[in-house]
C-alpha positions in Angstrom: -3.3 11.4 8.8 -1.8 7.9 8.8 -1.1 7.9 4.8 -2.0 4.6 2.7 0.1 2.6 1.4 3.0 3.5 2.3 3.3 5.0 5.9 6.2 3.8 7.9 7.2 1.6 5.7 9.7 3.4 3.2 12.3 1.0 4.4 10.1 -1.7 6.1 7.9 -2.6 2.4 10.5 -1.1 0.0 13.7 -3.6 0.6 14.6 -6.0 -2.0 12.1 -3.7 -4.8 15.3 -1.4 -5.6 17.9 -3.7 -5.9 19.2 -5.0 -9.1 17.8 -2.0 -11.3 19.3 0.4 -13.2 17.5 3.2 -13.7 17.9 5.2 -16.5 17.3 8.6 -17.6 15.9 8.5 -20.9 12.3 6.7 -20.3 12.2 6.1 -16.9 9.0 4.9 -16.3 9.4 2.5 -19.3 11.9 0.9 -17.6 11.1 1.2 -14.4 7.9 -1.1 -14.9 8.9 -3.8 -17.5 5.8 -5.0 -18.0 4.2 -6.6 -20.8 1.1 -5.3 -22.3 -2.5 -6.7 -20.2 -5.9 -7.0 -21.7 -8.6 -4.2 -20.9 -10.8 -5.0 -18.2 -13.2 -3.9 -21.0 -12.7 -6.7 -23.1 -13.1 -9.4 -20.7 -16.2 -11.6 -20.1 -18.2 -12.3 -16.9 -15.4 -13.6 -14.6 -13.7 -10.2 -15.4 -10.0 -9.3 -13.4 -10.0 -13.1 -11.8 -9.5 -14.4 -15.2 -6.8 -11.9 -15.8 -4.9 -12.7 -12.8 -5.1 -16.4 -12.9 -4.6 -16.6 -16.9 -1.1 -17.3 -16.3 -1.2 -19.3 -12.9 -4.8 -21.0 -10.8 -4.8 -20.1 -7.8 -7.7 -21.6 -5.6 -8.1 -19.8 -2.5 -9.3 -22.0 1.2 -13.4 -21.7 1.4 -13.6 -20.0 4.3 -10.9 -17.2 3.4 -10.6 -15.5 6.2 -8.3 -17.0 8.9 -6.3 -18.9 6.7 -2.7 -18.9 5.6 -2.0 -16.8 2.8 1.7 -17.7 2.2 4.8 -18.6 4.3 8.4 -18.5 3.9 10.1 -20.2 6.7 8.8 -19.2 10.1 6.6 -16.4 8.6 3.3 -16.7 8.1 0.7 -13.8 6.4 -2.7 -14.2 7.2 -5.8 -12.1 7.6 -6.4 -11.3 11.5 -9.7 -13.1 13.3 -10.0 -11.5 16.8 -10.0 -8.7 18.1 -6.9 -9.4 20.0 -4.8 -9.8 16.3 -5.8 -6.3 15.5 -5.1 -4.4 19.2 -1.2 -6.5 18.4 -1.6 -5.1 15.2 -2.2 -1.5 16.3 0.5 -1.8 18.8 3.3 -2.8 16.2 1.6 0.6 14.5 2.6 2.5 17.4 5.6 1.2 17.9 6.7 2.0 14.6 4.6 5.8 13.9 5.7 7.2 17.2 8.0 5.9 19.0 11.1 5.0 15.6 9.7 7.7 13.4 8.1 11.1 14.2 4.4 11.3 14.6 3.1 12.9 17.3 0.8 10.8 19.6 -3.1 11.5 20.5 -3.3 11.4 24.3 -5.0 8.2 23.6 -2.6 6.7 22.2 0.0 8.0 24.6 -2.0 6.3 27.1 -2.9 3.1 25.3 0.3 2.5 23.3 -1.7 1.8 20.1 -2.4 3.5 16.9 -6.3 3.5 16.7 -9.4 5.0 14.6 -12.5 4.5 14.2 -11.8 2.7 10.6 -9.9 -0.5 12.1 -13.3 -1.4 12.8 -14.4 -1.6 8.9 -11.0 -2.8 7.5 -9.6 -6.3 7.2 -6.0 -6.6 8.9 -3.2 -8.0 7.0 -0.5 -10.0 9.3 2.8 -11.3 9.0 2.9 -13.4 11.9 6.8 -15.4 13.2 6.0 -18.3 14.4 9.8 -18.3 15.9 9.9 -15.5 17.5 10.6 -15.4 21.5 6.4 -16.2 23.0 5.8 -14.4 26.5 4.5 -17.3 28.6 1.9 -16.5 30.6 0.2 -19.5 33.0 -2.7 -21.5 30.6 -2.4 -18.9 27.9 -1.6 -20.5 24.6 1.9 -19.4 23.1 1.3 -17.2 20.2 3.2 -16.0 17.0 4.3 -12.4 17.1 3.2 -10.0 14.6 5.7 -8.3 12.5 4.3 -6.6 9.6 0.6 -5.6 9.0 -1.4 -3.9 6.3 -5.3 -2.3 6.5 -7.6 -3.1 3.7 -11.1 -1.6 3.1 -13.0 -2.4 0.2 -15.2 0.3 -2.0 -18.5 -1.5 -1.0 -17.7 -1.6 2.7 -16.4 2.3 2.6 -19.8 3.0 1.3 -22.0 1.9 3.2 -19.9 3.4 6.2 -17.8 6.6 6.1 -16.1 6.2 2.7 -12.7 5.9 2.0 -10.2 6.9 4.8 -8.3 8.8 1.8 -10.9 11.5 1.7 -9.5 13.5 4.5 -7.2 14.2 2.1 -7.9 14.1 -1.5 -11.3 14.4 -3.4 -12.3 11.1 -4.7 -15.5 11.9 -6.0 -14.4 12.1 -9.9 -12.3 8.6 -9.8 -15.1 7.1 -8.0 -17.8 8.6 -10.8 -15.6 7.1 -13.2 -14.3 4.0 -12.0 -17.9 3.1 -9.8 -18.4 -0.1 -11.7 -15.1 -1.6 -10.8 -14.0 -2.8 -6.8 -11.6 -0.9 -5.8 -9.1 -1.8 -2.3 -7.9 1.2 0.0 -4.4 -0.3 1.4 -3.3 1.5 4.8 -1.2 1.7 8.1 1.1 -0.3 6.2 4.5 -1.4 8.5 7.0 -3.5 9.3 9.0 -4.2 12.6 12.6 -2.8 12.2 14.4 -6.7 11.7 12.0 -7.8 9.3 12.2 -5.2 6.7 13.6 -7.9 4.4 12.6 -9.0 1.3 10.8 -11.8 2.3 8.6 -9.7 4.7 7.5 -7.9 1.3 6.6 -10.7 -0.6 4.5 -12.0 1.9 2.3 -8.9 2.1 1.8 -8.8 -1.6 1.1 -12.8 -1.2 -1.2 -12.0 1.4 -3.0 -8.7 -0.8 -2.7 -10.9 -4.2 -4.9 -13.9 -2.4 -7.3 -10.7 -0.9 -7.4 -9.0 -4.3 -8.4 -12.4 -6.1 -10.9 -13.5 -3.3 -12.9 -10.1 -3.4 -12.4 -10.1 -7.3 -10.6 -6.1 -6.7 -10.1 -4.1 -9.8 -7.9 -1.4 -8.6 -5.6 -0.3 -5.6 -6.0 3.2 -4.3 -4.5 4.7 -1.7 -2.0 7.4 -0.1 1.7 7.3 -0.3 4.0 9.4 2.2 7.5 11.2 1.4 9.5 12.1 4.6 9.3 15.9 5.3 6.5 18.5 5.5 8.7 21.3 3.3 7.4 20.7 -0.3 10.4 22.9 -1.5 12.9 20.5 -0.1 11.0 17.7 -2.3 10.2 19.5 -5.2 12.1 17.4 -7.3 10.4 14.1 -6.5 7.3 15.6 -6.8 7.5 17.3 -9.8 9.1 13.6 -11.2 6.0 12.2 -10.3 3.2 14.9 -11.8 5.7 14.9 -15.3 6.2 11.2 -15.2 3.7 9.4 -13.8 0.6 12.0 -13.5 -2.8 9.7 -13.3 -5.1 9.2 -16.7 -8.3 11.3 -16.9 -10.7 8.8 -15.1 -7.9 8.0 -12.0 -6.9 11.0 -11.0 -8.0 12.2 -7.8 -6.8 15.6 -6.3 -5.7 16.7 -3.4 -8.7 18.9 -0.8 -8.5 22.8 -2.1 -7.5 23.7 1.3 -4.8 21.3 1.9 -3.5 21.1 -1.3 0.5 21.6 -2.3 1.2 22.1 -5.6 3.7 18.9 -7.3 4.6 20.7 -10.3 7.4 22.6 -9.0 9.6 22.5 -11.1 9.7 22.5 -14.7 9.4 19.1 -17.0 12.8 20.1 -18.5 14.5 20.8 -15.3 13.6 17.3 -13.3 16.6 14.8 -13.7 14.9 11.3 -13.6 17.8 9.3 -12.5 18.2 11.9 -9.6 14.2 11.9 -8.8 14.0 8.1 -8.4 16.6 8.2 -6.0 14.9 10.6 -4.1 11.8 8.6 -3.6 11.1 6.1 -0.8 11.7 2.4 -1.9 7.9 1.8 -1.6 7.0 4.8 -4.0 9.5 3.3 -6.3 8.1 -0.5 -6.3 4.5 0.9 -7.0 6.0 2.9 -9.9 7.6 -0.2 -11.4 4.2 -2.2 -10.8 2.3 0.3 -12.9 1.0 3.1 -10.6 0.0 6.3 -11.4 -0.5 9.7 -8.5 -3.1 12.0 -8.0 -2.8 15.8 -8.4 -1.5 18.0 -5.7 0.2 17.1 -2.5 -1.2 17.0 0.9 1.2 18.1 4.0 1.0 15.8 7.3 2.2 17.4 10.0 1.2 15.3 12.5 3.1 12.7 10.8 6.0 14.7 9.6 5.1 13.6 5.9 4.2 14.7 2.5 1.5 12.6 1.0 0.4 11.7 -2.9 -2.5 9.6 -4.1 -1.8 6.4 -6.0 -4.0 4.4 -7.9 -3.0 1.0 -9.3 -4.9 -0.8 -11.8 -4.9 -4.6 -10.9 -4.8 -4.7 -15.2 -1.6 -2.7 -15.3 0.8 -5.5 -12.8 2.3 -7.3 -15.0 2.3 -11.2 -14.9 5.6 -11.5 -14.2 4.9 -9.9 -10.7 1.5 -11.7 -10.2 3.6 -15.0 -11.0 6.1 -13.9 -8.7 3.7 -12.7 -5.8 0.9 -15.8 -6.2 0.8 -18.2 -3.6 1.3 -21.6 -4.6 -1.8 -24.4 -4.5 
């Protein structure tokens, strides 16, 4: 499984999140997410999270939404994709970074077709960073087009229902969360990644541009997803794992668990014997940047071999980002 959130992009989406930090040991997580303290969705009124996330800045989004920029710095553009063409370039930047720079093993499909494909790109939205400098093939009377550098997959809780549910639940058991949580929207991010010379910071902040503007259109409550640490020996990453069920274990209510037959225990080491400092270097950049936006993980680990990757559920409140980070990740207008 393609994880959510974070796969093949532990570089490409973590750069510019780790830098500047000092992490300490005592605390972490307190520091790690300097946030300050958000109203309950509870205690809102009608307009619910869209008033939380515009309290501190308006934001009016184009009417109609989709197909329109999102955010740009410089020559790069993020934007929802509107053809079918957007999302076959999509899937091919996919490929190109899944199986050919890391380790996942193609379908003979894919071998054949060069993309990454399922049946879900069909449901999703497609995220895009698009240069609009990059080198154009030229073709006779075929329009010059940007090229697409970064992408993220979105599918919302009421399209996942009335189709297959979320892509997720091939790994982890979602029914509890989404008993709990049923009243609120909830956004699946996936086949999240970035071409190798954009993993800059400025690639980053245009997909969280781009996801901010989606979570405000479609009024989202909550982020869910899968995250991926490199390696398919839990042993060899029991220390980030354990970090993460002593640390930054999911509350009663958001806490989803990995299948019985495919799940690895996290908890394997002792509270006392996890070093924070030691753990947070351990995890990818992206795991890391969730953490300090607020996120909590699932219980139990699930082992992709096709992808070569060790995968834990997150789930990230919109409530618990700070507003310095929706400040910082708003689009301006």
């Amino acid at each position: 499984m393609v994880a959510n959130l974070a796969r093949g992009a532990y570089s490409a989406l973590g750069a510019g999140w780790h830098k500047g930090v000092q992490w300490g040991v005592g605390a972490p997580i307190a520091k790690l997410r300097r946030r300050q303290m958000q109203p309950r969705l509870d205690d809102l009124g009608p307009a619910g999270i869209a008033d939380v996330l515009s309290a501190d800045r308006a934001i009016r989004l184009p009417d109609p939404f989709e197909g329109r920029s999102l955010g740009r710095i410089g020559s790069l553009e993020v934007r929802l994709a509107t053809r079918k063409s957007e999302i076959r370039r999509a899937q091919r930047l996919r490929f190109k970074v899944f199986y050919e720079e890391m380790s996942a093993i193609p379908t003979g499909l894919a071998a054949l077709s060069r993309r990454d494909v399922d049946s879900y790109d069909a449901l999703c939205d497609h995220l895009l960073v698009l240069d609009h400098a990059a080198p154009k093939r030229t073709k006779p009377f075929v329009e010059p087009r940007p090229k697409v550098v970064g992408t993220y997959r979105l599918l919302r809780s009421e399209v996942a229902a009335r189709h297959a549910g979320f892509y997720s639940e091939s790994e982890y058991d979602l029914g509890p969360l989404l008993a709990a949580q049923g009243h609120r929207r909830l956004l699946e991010l996936g086949r999240s990644c970035v071409l190798k010379p954009y993993r800059s910071k400025r690639t980053v902040e245009l997909l969280w541009q781009g996801i901010y503007a989606y979570v405000l259109h479609h009024r989202i409550d909550a982020l869910i997803g899968c995250a991926s640490l490199e390696g398919t020996d839990p042993d060899r990453l029991a220390l980030p794992l354990a970090f993460l069920h002593h640390h930054a274990r999911a509350p009663e209510g958001w806490r989803a668990s990995a299948l019985p037959e495919r799940a690895v225990a996290m908890d394997r080491l002792p509270r006392e014997a996890v070093d924070p400092k030691a753990a947070l270097q351990a995890l990818p950049p992206l795991i890391k940047g969730y953490l300090r936006l607020g996120a909590t993980f699932g219980d139990g680990a699930v082992i992709d071999r096709q992808f070569g990757t060790t995968d834990v559920f997150v789930t990230l409140p919109v409530e618990a980002i700070g507003a310095r980070y929706r400040g910082h990740f708003a689009p301006a207008g």
